[in-house]
N, C-alpha and C positions, 0 to 999 in steps of 0.2 A: 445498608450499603448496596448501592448497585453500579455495577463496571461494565460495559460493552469492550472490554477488551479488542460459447459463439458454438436438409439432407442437399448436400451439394448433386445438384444437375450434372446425372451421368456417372456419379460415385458406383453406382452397382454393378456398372461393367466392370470397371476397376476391379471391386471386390470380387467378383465372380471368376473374373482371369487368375487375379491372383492366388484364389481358393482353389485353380486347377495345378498349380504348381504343386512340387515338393514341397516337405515341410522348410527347406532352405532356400525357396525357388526365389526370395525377397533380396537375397543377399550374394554378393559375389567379392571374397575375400579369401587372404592367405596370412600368416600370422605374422609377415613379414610388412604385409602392404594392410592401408586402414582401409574398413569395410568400403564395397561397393555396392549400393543399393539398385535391386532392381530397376529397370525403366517399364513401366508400361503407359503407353503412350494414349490418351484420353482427349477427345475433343468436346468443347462443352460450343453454346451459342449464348449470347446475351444481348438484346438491340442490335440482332444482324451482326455482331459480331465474335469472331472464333476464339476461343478461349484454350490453347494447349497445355498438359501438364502430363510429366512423367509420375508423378508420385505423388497423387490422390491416393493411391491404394494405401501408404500409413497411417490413413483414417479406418481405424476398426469399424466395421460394419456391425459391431455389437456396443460400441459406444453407448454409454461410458462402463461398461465390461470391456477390459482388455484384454482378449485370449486368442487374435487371431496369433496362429503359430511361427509365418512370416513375418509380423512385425514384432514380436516377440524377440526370434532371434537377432533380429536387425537392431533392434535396440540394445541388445545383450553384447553384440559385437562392438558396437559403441562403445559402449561401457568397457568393456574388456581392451580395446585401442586407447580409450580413454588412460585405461591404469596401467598399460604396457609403455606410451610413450611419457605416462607422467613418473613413472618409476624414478629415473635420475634425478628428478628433480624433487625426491623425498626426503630429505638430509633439508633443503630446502623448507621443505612443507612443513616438517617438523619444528627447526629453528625458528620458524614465524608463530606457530600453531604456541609453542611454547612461550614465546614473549608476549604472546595478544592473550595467554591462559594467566602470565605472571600479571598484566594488569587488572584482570578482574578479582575485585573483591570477593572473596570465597564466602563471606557470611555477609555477604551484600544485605539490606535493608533496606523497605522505606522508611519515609517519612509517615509515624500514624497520621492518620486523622478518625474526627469525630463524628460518625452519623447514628443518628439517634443517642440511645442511651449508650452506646458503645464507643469503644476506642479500635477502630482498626489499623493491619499493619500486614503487609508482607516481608519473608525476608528466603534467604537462603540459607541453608546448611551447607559445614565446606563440603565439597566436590557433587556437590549435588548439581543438577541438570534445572530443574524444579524449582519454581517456588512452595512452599509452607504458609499459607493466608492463615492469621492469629486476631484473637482480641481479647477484651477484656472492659469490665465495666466503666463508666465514667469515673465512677464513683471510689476506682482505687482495686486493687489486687493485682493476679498475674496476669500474663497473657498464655489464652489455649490454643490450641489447635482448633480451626472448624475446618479448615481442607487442606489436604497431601498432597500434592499437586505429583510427588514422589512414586508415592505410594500408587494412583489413579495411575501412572507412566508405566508400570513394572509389568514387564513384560511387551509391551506395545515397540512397535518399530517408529511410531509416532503419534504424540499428543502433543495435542494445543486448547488449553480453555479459551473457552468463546465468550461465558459468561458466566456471572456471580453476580445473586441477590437476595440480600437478606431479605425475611418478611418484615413488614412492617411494624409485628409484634417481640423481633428479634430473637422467634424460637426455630426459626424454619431456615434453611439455603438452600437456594434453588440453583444450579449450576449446569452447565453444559459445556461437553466436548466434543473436538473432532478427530478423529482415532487414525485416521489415514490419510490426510490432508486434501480432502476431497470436500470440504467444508460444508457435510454433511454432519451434524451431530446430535448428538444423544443428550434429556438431559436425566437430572437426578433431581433428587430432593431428599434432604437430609435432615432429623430433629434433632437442633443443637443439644438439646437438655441428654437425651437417652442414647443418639449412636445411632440410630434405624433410620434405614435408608427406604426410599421410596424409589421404583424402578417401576413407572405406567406402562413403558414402552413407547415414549415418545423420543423414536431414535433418530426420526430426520427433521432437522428441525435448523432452520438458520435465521442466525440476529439475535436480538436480545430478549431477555425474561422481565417481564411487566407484574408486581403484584399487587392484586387488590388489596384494601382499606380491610377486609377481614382477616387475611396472613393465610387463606386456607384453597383460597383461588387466585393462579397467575394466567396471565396471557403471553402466547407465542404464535410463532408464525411456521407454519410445517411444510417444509420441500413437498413439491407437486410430487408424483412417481415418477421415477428414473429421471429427474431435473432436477436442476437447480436454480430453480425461482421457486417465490414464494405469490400466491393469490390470496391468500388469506391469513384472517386471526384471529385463532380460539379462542376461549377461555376455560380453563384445564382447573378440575379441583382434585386436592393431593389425595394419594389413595387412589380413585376414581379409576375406568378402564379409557382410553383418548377414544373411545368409541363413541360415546356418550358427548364428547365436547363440543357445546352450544360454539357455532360457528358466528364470531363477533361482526367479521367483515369479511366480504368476497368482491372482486373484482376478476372478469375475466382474462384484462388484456395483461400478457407479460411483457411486453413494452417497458412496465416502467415496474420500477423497484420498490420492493416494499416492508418498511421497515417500522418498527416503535420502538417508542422511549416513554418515559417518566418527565413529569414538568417536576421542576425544583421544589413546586410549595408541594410536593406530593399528592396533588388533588386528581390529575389528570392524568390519560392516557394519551397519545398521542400514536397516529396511525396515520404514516406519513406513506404519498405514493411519490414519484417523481423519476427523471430519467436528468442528462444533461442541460435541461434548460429548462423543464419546467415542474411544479410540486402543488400536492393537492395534502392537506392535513383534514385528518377528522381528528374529535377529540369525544372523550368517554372518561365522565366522573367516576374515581377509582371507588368509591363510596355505594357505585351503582354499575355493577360488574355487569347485571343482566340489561341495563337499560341500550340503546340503538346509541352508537355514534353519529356525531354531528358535523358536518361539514366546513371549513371555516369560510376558504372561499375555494368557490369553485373553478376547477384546474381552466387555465386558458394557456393555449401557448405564448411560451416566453418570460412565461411569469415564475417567478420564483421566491418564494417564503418558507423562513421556517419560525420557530415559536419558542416562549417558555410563559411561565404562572406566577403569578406572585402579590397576595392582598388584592385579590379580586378584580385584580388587570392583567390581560395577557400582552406580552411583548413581542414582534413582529417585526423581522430583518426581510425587508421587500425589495425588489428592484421595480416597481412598479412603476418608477418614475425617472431610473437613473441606473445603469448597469453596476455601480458598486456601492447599491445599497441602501436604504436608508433605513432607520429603525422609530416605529410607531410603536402606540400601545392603545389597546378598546378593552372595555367593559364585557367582565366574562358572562354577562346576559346577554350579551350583543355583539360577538366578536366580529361580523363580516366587515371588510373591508370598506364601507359606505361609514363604517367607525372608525377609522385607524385617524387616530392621531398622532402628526409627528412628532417624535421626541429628539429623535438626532435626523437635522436633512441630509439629504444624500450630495454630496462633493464629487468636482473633478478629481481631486488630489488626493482624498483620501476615501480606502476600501474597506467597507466594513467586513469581518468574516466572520465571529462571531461574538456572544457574549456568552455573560454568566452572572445572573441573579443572587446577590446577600441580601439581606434584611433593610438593612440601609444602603445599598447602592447596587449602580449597575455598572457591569464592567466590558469591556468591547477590546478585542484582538482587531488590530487593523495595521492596513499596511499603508505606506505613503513612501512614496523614493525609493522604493527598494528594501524598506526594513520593517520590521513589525514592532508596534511600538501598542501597549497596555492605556488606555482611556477610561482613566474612574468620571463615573456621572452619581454622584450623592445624591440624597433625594431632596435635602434642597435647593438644590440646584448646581452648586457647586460642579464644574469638572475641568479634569487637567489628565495631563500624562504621569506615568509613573517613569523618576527618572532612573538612569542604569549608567554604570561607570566608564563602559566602552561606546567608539563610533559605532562599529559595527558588532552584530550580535543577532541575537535569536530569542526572543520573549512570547510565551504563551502562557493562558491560564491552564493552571493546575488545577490539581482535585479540591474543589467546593463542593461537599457533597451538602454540608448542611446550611440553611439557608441564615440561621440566629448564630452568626458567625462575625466577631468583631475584626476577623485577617483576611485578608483577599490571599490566597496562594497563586506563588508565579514559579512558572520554570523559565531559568536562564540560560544560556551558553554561550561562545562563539566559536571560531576554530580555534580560539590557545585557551579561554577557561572551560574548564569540565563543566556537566550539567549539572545544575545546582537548582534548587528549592530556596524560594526567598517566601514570606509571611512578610505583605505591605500590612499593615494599620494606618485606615485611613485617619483615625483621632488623631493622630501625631506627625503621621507620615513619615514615619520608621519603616525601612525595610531590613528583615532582621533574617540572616541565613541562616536557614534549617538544617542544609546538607549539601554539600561538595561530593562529589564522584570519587572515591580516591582510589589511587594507583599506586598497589600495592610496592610495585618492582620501582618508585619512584617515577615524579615528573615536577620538570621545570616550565615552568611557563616561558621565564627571560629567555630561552633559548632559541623559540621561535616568534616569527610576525608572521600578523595578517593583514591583508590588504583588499581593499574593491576598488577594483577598476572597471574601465567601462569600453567593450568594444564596437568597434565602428562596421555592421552589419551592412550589406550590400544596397540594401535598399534607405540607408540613412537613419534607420534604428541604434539606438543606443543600448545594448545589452551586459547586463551587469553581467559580474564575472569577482566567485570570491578564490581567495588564495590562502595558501598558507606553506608555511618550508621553513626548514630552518635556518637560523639568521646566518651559519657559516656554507649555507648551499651560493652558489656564484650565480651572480645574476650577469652575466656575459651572454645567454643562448648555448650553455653548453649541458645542462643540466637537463637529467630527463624529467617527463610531468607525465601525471597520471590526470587524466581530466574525465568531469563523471558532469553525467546531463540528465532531465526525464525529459520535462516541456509535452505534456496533456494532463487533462480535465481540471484543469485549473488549479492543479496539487504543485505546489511552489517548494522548491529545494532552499532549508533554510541552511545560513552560513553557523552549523553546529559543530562539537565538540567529538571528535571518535576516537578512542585509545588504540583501536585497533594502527588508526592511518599513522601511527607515528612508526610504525615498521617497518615504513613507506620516506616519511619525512627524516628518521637519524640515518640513510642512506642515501639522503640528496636528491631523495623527487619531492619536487614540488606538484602540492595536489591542488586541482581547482575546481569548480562547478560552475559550468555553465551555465546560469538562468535562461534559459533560452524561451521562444514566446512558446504559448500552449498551456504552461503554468500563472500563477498571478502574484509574483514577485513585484510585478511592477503596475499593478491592480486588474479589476476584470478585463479591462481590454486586452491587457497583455497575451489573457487567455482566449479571446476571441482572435488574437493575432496569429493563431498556432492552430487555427481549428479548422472542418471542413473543406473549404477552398483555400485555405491560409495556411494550411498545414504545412507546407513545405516550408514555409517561414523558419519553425524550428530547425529542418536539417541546415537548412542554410547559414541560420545562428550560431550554430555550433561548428560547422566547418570554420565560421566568418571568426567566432572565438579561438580558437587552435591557430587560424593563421594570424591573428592578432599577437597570442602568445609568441610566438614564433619571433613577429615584425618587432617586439617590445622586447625580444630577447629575452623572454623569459627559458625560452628550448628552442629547439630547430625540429623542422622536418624530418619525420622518422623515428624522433625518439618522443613520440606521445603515447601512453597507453592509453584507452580509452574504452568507458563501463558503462552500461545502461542497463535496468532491467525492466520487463513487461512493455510499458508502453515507451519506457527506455530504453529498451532492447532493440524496440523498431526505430528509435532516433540512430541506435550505434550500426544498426543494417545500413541505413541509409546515408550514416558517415561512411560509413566501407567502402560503400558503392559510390558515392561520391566524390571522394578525393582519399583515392589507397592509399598514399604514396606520402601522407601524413603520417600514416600510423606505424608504430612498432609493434601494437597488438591491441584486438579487438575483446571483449569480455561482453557477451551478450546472454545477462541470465533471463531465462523464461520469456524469451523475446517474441513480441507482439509482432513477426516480422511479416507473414501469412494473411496482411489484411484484406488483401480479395476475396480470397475464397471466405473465409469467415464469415465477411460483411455479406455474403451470397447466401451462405448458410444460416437461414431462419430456424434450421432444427436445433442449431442450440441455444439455452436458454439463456446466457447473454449476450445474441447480436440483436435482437430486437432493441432493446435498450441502450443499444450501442449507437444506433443509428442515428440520432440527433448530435452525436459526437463525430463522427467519419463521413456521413451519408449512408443512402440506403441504393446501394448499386443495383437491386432486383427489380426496383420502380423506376428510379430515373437514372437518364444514359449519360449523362451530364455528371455523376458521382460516380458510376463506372467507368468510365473513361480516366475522371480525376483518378480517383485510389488507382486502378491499376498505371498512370503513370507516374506512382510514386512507390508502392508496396514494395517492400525490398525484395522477396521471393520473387515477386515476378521479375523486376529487372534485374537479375543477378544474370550478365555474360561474360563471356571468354572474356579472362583481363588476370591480373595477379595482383591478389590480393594479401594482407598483413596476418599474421598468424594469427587464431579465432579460438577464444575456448566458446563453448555452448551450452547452456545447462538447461534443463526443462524438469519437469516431474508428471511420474504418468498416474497422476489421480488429482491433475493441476486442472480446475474449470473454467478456469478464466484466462489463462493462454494455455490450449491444449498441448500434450504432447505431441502432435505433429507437428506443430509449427516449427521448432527448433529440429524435429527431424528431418522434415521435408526443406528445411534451409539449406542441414548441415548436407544433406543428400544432392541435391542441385547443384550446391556451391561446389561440394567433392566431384562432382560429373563434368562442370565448367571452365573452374578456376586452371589458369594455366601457368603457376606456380608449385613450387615442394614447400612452404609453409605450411605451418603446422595447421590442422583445422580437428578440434575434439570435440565431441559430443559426451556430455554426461547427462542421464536422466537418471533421476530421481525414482526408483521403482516402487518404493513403497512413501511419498511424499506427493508435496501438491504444489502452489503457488510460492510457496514460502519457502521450499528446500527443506534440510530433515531441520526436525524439532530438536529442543534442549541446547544452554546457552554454548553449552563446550563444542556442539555436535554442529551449530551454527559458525564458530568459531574455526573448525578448520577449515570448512567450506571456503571461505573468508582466505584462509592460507593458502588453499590451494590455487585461489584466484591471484593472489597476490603475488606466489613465486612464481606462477606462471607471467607476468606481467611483467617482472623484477627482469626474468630471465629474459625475455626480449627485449626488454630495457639495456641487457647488458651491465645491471647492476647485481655486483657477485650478493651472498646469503652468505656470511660465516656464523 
């Protein structure tokens, strides 16, 4: 089994003023009125031009240690405004927190499947937080416990497994966590047969666990000191001190990301480098743990592949000739590119994203029109789509772990069916459901519809746009809508199934998603449409969707709520700032809103990598200029804006906590309204918000009444 489950110019004045203050000298509040954050006023220079900012100083100068005492209590006052003005509206929180806890299934389950000689499975215990990962032989008996996921939690203010891998011999699991959500982790290694655990001290460590053809040596990839990137890939034998571990691969630039996997036939290691546009693979015979990895081809900008194994051919998703895609295969004696033969060519209309290798066939996720649709290619030759009962929907492959496998597993959804497990057989072409989501507290599907419609984008784009409500909500324009967007790095919002949002829809909002461009809903150009110098495309698609809703009667101006988070969060900044006057309220978790300064800042360890995404404002004047006239921090002036929750986490390394601080701080110093603006950060969480399904769950509620409540839809 194995599961993969951004120093700013001029900061040290800042810090240096602000260290001559009081321990409260960051903060100017009363218990009456929400925090006021210091101003200390900082001039930076970039291509001859003057860069101002009151509140650099929230960036700790001990980063990523958080201890200065100033922004400590600035955060703390947040927090404390946060739960003073969300008080009344806890009767609220509860009432939601309560029905989205009644639809999950308390002994939840998957669906087993088979790798190796085993039968694996996850499931839940009632009221547990945690999953329980179990198996059991092929060959018949019960199912054990191999990990607690419960047990590993207790005491922790938060855990997330990162990873799980059985050895190849099926005595060993190799696992790893991240304890604070700083996506820094630990791993272990445990002997199924006896209970004893193995603790090397490999505590910083991110991505996944690789293990070799002898079950006694795995490979990983180990956070640099005080970062978070990764340059290299060891090879770790259990027992062992990581002192000793033969270093597999080094690269110095962290530019680009670096990660491995497993190929399907189990033969190979795969030691992938890449950033937003371009990928370099080495590959290393698991069979031969000490030998050098091998190159497949060599990285050139703009090229992009990735891989899998299978019967002594490797398979190969290129854009080499065509931004969405085409998939070859060469001879694993001779895999470079001067061999790639194609097997599927690459199409306007249709994007490949990915596949997945069985014995007898290959299988390909792609998108065309807007929807993802499953493409079996048999091996002799045969290929067709797998068909599915709705227009619209949401199809992905499932867990194949094993390759001598007569079912292709699919996950299905849309917005009215729950996600469900189908097992295709391509003998017969039988798809045969495995498992339905089920809702406990009840659900009707006939009671609500979905729809795709298409809005008409300023510059003559056509952007989808999915829906769902229920059938007795009025479609007059009187009805409030909650509307949720991302639109970057090519990560496509699918039209799925959420039991939470019906807490939303049996009170008459109607919820929708924007596809906006940035994402590849509507293939790779979509996401070239939203990128770089095109970036604005998406804010604009999203305002151009909302006023669409509006002109279509679906709601009226003012009564939208509207959610993004990360690189979502910078879409809902820049709705804010764009057209206030839309919203009833803003929901911006963990928001990417800070993108100036960030993309300035090379000291942390993902804006190098970031850079072929946004541009690189340090070198050229031409992406400085861009980003800052778009970055919602920076343009945020005097104007009155829609009531704002905020959320961040301060051990989050991929939108730091400043960003949401120094938003919610500007905005409070500018904005020339009394709506409500809250800040919550995450004190002991990261990117993801706190751990465990119930503890994710109120999060969720608290967002919701808050949204509800400016919506003007009562909670009883």
């Amino acid at each position: 089994m194995h599961l993969i489950l951004n120093g700013l110019a001029g900061l040290l004045l800042a810090v240096v003023l602000g260290a001559c203050q009081s321990p409260t000298a960051g903060l100017e509040s009363d218990s009456a009125q929400p925090p006021v954050a210091k101003r200390i006023p900082t001039s930076r220079e970039y291509h001859g031009k003057a860069l101002h900012d009151d509140f650099l100083w929230l960036r700790d100068a001990s980063y990523p240690e958080v201890d200065d005492p100033d922004i400590l209590a600035y955060l703390e006052a947040e927090n404390s405004w946060f739960e003073q003005q969300m008080a009344p509206l806890q009767p609220a929180v509860d009432t939601l927190y309560e029905e989205m806890k009644g639809r999950i299934e308390e002994g939840q389950e998957s669906v087993p499947w088979q790798d190796g000689d085993y039968i694996y499975r996850w499931r839940y215990r009632e009221g547990s937080q945690y999953r329980l990962w179990e198996r059991k032989p092929e060959t018949g008996g019960e199912f054990t416990a191999i990990l607690d996921e419960s047990a590993e939690a207790e005491g922790q203010e938060y855990f997330s497994l990162t990873a799980l891998a059985v050895s190849p011999d099926g005595r060993r699991l190799a696992w790893a966590a991240d304890m604070d959500g700083s996506e820094r982790s630990k791993i272990y290694v445990d002997e199924l047969g006896t209970g004893r655990r193995h603790d090397d001290g490999l505590d910083a460590i991110s991505g996944d666990i690789v293990w070799a053809a002898d079950s006694s040596t795995f490979f990983y990839s180990p956070l640099e000191d005080q970062a978070w990137y990764s340059l290299r890939v060891k090879a770790h034998t259990v027992g062992s001190s990581p002192v000793g571990d033969r270093e597999v691969f080094y690269q110095p630039d962290h530019s680009k990301f670096l990660s491995i996997s497993r190929s399907q036939s189990r033969q190979y290691l795969f030691i992938a480098l890449g950033d937003h546009r371009t990928s370099e693979i080495r590959i290393l015979p698991l069979d031969r743990p000490g030998g050098d990895p091998q190159v497949v081809a060599p990285r050139r900008e703009g090229h992009y592949y990735d891989m899998d194994h299978r019967d002594g051919l490797f398979y190969i998703r290129t854009n080499d000739d065509h931004v969405n895609f085409r998939i070859a295969t060469a001879p694993e004696q001779s895999p470079g590119p001067e061999h790639w033969e194609t097997l599927l060519p690459s199409s306007d209309k249709v994007y490949y994203q990915k596949f997945a290798l069985l014995q007898d066939l290959l299988a390909v996720e792609e998108m065309s029109e807007g929807l993802k649709r499953i493409r079996v290619l048999e091996n002799n030759g045969r290929q067709y789509h797998v068909s599915f009962p709705e227009k619209v929907y949401y199809a992905s492959l499932g867990n194949n772990p094993q390759l001598a496998s007569d079912v292709l597993r699919i996950n299905y959804q849309s917005m009215v069916t729950p996600d469900s497990v189908y097992d295709y057989r391509p003998a017969d072409g039988s798809l045969t459901l495995r498992k339905r989501q089920r809702l406990p507290s009840g659900y009707e599907r006939s009671l609500y519809v979905t729809e795709r419609v298409w809005a008409l984008a300023r510059d003559g784009a056509l952007v989808p746009v999915s829906l769902v409500y229920h059938r007795d909500t009025p479609r007059d324009g009187t009805a409030p809508l909650f509307l949720y967007g991302y639109g970057a790095y090519g990560i496509g919002l699918e039209p799925g199934f959420s039991a939470n949002r019906l807490s939303l829809l049996d009170r008459g909002v109607i919820y929708a998603i924007a596809h906006v461009r940035g994402g590849d809903e509507m293939g790779y150009q979509w996401y070239l449409g939203g990128k770089l110098e095109k970036r604005t495309n998406s804010f604009n698609d999203f305002v151009d969707v909302a006023r669409f809703l509006v002109t279509s009667d679906y709601t009226r101006a003012g009564r939208i709520a509207i959610n993004g988070g990360s690189a979502g969060g910078e879409l809902i900044g820049a709705a804010v700032l764009r057209a206030p006057q839309l919203w009833a309220a803003a929901i911006l978790d963990v928001p990417f809103v800070d993108v100036l300064n960030t993309m300035l800042d090379d000291s942390l360890p993902l804006t190098p990598p970031e850079w072929p995404e946004w541009g690189n404002p340090l070198l050229d004047a031409q992406a400085f200029d861009l980003i800052r006239s778009y970055s919602p921090y920076d343009n945020i002036a005097p104007a009155d804006y829609p009531p704002m929750l905020v959320t961040g986490g301060l051990n989050d390394p991929r939108v730091t906590y400043w960003e949401p601080a120094r938003w919610t701080a500007k905005m409070r110093a500018l904005k020339t309204d009394d709506n409500q603006l809250l800040l919550k950060i995450n004190m002991g969480a990261g990117h993801g918000g706190r751990s465990g399904r119930y503890s994710q769950l109120y999060e969720i509620a608290e967002a919701y009444a808050f949204a509800l409540y400016h919506l003007g839809v009562p909670v009883r």
